[in-house]
DOMAR-984396 format. One record per residue (C-alpha): x, y, z; residue number from 1; residue in one letter. Coordinates in Angstrom, 1 decimal. Each point is the difference from the previous one (the first is absolute). Example, Ala and Ser with C-alpha at 12.3 -4.5 7.8 and 13.67 -1.06 7.14 Angstrom:
! DOMAR-984396
<paza east="12.3" north="-4.5" up="7.8" seq="1" type="A"/>
<paza east="1.4" north="3.4" up="-0.7" seq="2" type="S"/>
//
This chain:
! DOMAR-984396
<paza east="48.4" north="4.4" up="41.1" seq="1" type="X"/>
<paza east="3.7" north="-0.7" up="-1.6" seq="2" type="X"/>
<paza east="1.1" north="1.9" up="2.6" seq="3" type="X"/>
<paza east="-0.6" north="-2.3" up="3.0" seq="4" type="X"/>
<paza east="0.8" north="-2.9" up="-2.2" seq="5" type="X"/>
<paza east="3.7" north="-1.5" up="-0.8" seq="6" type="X"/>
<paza east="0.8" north="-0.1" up="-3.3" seq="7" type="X"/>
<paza east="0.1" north="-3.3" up="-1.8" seq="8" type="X"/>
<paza east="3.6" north="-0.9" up="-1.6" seq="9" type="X"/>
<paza east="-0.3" north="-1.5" up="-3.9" seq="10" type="X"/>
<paza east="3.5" north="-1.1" up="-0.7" seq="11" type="X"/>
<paza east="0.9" north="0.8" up="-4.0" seq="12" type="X"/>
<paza east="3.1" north="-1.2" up="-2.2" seq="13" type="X"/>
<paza east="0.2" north="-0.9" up="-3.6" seq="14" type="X"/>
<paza east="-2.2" north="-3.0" up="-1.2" seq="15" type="X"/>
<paza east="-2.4" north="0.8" up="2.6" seq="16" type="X"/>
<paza east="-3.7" north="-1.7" up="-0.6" seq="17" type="X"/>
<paza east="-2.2" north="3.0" up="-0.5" seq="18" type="X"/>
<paza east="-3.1" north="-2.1" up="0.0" seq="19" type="X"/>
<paza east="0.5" north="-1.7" up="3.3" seq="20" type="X"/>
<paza east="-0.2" north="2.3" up="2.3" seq="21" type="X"/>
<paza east="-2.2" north="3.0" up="-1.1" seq="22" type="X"/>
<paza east="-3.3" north="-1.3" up="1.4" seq="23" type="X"/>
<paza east="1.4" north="-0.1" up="3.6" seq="24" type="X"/>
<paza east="2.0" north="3.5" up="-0.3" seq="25" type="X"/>
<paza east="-3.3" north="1.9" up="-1.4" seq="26" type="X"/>
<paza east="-2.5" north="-1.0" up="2.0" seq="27" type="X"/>
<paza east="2.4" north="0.3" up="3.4" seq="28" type="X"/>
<paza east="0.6" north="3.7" up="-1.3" seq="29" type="X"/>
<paza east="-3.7" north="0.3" up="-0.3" seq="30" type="X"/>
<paza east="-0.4" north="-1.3" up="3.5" seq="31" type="X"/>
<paza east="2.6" north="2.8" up="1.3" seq="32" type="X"/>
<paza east="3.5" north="-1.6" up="-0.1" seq="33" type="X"/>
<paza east="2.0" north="2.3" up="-1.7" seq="34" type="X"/>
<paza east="2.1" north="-2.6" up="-2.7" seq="35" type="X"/>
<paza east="3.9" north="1.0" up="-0.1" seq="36" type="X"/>
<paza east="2.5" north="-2.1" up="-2.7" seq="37" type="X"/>
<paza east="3.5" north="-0.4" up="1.3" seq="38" type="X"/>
<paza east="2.7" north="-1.7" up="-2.1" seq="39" type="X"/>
<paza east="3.2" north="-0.2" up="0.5" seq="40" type="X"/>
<paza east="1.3" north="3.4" up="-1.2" seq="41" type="X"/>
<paza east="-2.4" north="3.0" up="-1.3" seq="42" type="X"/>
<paza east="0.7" north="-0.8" up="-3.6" seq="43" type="X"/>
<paza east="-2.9" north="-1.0" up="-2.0" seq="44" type="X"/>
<paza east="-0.8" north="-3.9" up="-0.2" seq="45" type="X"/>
<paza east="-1.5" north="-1.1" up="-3.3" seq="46" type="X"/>
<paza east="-3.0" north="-2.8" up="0.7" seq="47" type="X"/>
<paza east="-0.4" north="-3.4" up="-2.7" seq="48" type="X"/>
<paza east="-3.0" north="2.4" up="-1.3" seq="49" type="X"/>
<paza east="2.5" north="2.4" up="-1.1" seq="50" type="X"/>
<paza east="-1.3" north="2.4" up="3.1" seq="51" type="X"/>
<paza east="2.3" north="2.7" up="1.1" seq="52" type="X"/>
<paza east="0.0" north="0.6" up="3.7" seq="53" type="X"/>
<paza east="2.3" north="2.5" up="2.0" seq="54" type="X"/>
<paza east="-0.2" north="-1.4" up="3.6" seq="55" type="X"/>
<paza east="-0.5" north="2.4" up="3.1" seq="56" type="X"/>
<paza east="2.6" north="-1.3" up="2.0" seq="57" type="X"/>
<paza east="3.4" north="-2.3" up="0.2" seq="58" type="X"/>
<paza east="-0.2" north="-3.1" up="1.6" seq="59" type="X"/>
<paza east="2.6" north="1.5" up="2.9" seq="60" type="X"/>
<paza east="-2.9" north="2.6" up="0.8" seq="61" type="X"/>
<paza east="-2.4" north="-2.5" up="0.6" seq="62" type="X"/>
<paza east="0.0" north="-0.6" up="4.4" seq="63" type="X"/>
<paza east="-3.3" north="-2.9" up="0.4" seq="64" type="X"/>
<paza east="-1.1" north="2.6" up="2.7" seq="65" type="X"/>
<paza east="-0.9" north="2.0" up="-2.5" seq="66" type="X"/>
<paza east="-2.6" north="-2.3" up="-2.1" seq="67" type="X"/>
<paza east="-3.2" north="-2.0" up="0.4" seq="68" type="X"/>
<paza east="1.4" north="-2.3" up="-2.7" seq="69" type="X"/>
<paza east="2.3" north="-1.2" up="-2.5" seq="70" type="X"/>
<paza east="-1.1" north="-1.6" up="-3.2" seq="71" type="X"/>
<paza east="2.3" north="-2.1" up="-2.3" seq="72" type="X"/>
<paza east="-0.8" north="-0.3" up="-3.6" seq="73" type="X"/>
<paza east="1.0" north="-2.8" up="-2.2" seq="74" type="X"/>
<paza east="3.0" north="1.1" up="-2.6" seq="75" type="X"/>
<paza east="2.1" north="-2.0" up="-2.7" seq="76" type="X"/>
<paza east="2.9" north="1.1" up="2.1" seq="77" type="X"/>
<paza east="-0.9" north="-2.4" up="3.4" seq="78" type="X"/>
<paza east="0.8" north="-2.7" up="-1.8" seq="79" type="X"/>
<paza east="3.3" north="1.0" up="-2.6" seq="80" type="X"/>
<paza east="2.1" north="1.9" up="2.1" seq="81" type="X"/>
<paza east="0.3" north="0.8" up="3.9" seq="82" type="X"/>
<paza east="-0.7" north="3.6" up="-1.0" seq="83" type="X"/>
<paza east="-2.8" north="-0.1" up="2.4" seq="84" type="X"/>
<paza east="1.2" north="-1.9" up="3.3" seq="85" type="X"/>
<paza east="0.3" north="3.5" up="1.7" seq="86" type="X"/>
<paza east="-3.7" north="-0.1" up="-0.8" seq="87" type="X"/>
<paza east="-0.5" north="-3.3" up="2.4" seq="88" type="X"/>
<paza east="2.1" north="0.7" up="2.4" seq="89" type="X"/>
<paza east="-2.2" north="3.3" up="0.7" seq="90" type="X"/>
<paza east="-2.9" north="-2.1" up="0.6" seq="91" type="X"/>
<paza east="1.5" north="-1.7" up="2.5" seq="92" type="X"/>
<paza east="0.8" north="3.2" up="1.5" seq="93" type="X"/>
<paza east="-3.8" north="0.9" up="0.0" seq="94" type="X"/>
<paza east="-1.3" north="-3.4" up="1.1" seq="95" type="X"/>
<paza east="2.3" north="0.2" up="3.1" seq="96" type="X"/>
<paza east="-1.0" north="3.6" up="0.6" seq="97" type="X"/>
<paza east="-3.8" north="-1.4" up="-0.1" seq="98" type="X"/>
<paza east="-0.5" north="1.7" up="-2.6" seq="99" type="X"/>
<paza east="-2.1" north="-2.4" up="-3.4" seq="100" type="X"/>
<paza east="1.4" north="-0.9" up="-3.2" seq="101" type="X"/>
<paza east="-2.3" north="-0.9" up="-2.9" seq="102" type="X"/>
<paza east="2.7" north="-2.1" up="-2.7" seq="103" type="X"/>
<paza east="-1.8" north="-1.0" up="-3.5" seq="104" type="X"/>
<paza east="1.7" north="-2.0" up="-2.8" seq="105" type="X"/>
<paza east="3.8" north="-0.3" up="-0.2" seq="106" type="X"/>
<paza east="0.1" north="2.0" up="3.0" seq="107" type="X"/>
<paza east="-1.2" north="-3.1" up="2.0" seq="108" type="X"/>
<paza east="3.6" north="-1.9" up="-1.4" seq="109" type="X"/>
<paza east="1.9" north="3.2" up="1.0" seq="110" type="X"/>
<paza east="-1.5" north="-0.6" up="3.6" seq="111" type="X"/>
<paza east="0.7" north="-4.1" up="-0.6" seq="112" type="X"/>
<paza east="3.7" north="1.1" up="0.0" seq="113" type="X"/>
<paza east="-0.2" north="2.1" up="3.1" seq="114" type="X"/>
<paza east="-1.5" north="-2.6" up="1.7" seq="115" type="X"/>
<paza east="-3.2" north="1.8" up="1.0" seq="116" type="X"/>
<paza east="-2.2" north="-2.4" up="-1.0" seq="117" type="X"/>
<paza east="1.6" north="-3.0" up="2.1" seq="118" type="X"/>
<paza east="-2.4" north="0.5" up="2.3" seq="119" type="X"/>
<paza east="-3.1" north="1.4" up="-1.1" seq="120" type="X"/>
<paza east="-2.8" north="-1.0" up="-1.9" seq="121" type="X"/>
<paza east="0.4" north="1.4" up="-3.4" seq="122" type="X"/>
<paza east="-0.9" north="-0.6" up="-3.9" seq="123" type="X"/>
<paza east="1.2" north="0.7" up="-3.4" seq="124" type="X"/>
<paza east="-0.3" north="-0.5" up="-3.7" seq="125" type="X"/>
<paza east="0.9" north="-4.0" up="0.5" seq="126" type="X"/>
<paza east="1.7" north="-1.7" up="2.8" seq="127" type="X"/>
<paza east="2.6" north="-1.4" up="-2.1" seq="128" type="X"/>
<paza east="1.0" north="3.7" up="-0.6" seq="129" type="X"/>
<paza east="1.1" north="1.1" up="2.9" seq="130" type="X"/>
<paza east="1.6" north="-3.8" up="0.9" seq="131" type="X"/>
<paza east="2.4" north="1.1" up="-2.5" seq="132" type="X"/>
<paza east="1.1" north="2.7" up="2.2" seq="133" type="X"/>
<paza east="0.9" north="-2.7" up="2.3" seq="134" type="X"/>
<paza east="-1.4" north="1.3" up="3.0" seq="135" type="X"/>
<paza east="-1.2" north="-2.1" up="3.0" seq="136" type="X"/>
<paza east="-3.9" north="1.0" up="0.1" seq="137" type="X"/>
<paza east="-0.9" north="-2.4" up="-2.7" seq="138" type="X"/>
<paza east="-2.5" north="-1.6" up="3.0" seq="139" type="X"/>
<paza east="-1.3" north="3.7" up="0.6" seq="140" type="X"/>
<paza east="-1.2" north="0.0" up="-4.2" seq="141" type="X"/>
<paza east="-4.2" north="0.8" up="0.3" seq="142" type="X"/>
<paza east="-1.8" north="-0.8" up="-3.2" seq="143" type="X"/>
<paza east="-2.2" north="3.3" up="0.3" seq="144" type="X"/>
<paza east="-0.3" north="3.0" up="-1.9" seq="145" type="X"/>
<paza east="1.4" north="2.2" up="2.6" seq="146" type="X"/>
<paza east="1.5" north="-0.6" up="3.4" seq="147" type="X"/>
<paza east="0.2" north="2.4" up="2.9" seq="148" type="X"/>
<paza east="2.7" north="-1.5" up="3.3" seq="149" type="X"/>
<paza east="2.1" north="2.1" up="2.4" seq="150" type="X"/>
<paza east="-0.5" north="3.1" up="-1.4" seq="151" type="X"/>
<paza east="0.8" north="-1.2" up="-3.5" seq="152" type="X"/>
<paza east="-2.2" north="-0.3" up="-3.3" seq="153" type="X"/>
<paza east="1.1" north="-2.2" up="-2.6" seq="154" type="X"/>
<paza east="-2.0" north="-0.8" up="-3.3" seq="155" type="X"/>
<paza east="0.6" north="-1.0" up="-3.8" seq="156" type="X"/>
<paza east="0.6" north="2.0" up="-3.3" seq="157" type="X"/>
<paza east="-3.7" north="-0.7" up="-1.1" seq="158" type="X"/>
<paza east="-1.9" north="0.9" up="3.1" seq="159" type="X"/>
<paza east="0.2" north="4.0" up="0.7" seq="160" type="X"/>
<paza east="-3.2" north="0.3" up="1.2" seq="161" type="X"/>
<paza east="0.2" north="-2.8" up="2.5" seq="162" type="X"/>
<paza east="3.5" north="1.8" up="1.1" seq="163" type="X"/>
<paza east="-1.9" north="3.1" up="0.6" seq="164" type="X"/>
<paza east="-3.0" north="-1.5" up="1.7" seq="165" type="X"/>
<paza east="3.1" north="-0.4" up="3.1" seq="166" type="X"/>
<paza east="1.7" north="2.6" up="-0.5" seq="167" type="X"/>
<paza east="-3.4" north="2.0" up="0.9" seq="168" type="X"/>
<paza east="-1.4" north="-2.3" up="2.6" seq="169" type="X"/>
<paza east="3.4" north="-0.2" up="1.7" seq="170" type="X"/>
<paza east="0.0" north="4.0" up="-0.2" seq="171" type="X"/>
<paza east="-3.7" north="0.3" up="0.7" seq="172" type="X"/>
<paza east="-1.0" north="1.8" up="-2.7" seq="173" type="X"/>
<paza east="-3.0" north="-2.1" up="-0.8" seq="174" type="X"/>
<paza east="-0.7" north="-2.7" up="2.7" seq="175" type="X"/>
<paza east="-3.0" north="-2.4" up="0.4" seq="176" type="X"/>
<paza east="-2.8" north="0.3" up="-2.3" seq="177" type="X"/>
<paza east="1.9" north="3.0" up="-1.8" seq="178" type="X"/>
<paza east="3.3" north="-2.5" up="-0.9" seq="179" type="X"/>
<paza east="-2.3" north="-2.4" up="-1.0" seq="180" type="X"/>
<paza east="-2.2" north="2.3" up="-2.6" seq="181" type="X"/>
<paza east="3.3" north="1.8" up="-1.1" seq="182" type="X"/>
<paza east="1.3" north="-3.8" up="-1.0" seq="183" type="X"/>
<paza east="-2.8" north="-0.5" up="-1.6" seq="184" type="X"/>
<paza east="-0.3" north="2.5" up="-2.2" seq="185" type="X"/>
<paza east="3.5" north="0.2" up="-1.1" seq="186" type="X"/>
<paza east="0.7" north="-3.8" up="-0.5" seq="187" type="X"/>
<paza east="-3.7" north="-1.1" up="-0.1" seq="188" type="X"/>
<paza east="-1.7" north="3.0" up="-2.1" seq="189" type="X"/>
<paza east="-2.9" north="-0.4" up="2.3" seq="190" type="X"/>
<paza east="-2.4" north="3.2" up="-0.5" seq="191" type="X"/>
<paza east="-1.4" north="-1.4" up="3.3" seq="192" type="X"/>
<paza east="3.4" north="0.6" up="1.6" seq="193" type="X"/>
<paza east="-0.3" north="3.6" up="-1.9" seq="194" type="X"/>
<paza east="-3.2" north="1.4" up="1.8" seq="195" type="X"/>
<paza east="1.6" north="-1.2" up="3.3" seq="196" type="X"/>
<paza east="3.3" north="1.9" up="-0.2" seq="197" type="X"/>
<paza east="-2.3" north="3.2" up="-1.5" seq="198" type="X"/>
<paza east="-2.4" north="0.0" up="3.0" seq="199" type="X"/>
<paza east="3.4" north="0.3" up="2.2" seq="200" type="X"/>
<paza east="1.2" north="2.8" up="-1.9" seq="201" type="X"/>
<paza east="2.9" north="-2.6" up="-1.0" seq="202" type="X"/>
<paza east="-0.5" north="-0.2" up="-3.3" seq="203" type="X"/>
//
């Protein structure tokens, strides 16, 4: 199956969030999307969990062609240094190529500045954050815990499993009845959402 699938694109640098974005990565590798890290060299990135990760590929390998998706983890770094801007400007490489972005956390400011968010729908940790990137899509701001516009996911730091719940949906991974038990479980613990998922072979 990974073989008619594009890979999905997890972007890694130092202060990454490990906890924000393994439920979406896992269970779209389960679903046949193979998951490739790019940073932006091949040296090894260390994540705020102390997580050592040598990434498959350099940012200047990385053509949107090539990818189903590209997923932007929250990291100390979006918000003390511009260590990271290549980061943003990449998604707006993908979201003009059609091709998704799925932002979480300080990765939603990093977008703020590049001015993707101007005119989508989009969340974050608190709207006051990202005004203090001072970009113009403070009237975009959705109280929600995830928000899916124009090809572009956006949530906040505490809600990974809402953040995945598009990423798969907006992949197709689990749609309809599937997303809904998958949600379930994983933010609800619903066993009901459980026997669902297992009598689709999804669980």
């Amino acid at each position: 199956m990974n073989g008619t699938r594009k890979p999905v694109h997890l972007a890694v640098y130092d202060t990454l969030a490990d906890w924000e974005t393994g439920h979406a990565t896992a269970h779209l590798a389960r679903a046949g999307f193979p998951v490739r890290t790019v940073a932006l060299s091949t040296s090894p990135v260390t994540s705020i969990g102390g997580l050592r990760v040598r990434p498959d590929l350099a940012m200047t390998d990385l053509r949107p062609e090539d990818s189903s998706l590209l997923i932007l983890p929250g990291a100390d770094l979006w918000d003390t240094s511009s260590d990271l801007a290549p980061f943003a400007r990449t998604a707006r490489a993908f979201l003009d190529a059609g091709v998704p972005v799925a932002a979480i956390c300080g990765a939603t400011a990093g977008l703020a500045r590049e001015g993707l968010l101007d005119d989508r729908a989009h969340t974050s940790a608190v709207s006051f954050y990202l005004a203090a990137t001072g970009y113009a899509g403070g009237a975009r701001y959705v109280e929600a815990d995830a928000v899916t516009d124009g090809g572009l996911i956006t949530a906040g730091p505490t809600e990974p499993v809402a953040f995945a719940r598009e990423v798969l949906g907006l992949l197709g991974a689990y749609q309809g009845e599937l997303l809904d038990a998958w949600y379930r479980l994983f933010h609800d613990s619903d066993p009901e959402a459980y026997a669902v998922l297992a009598e689709a072979g999804a669980a």
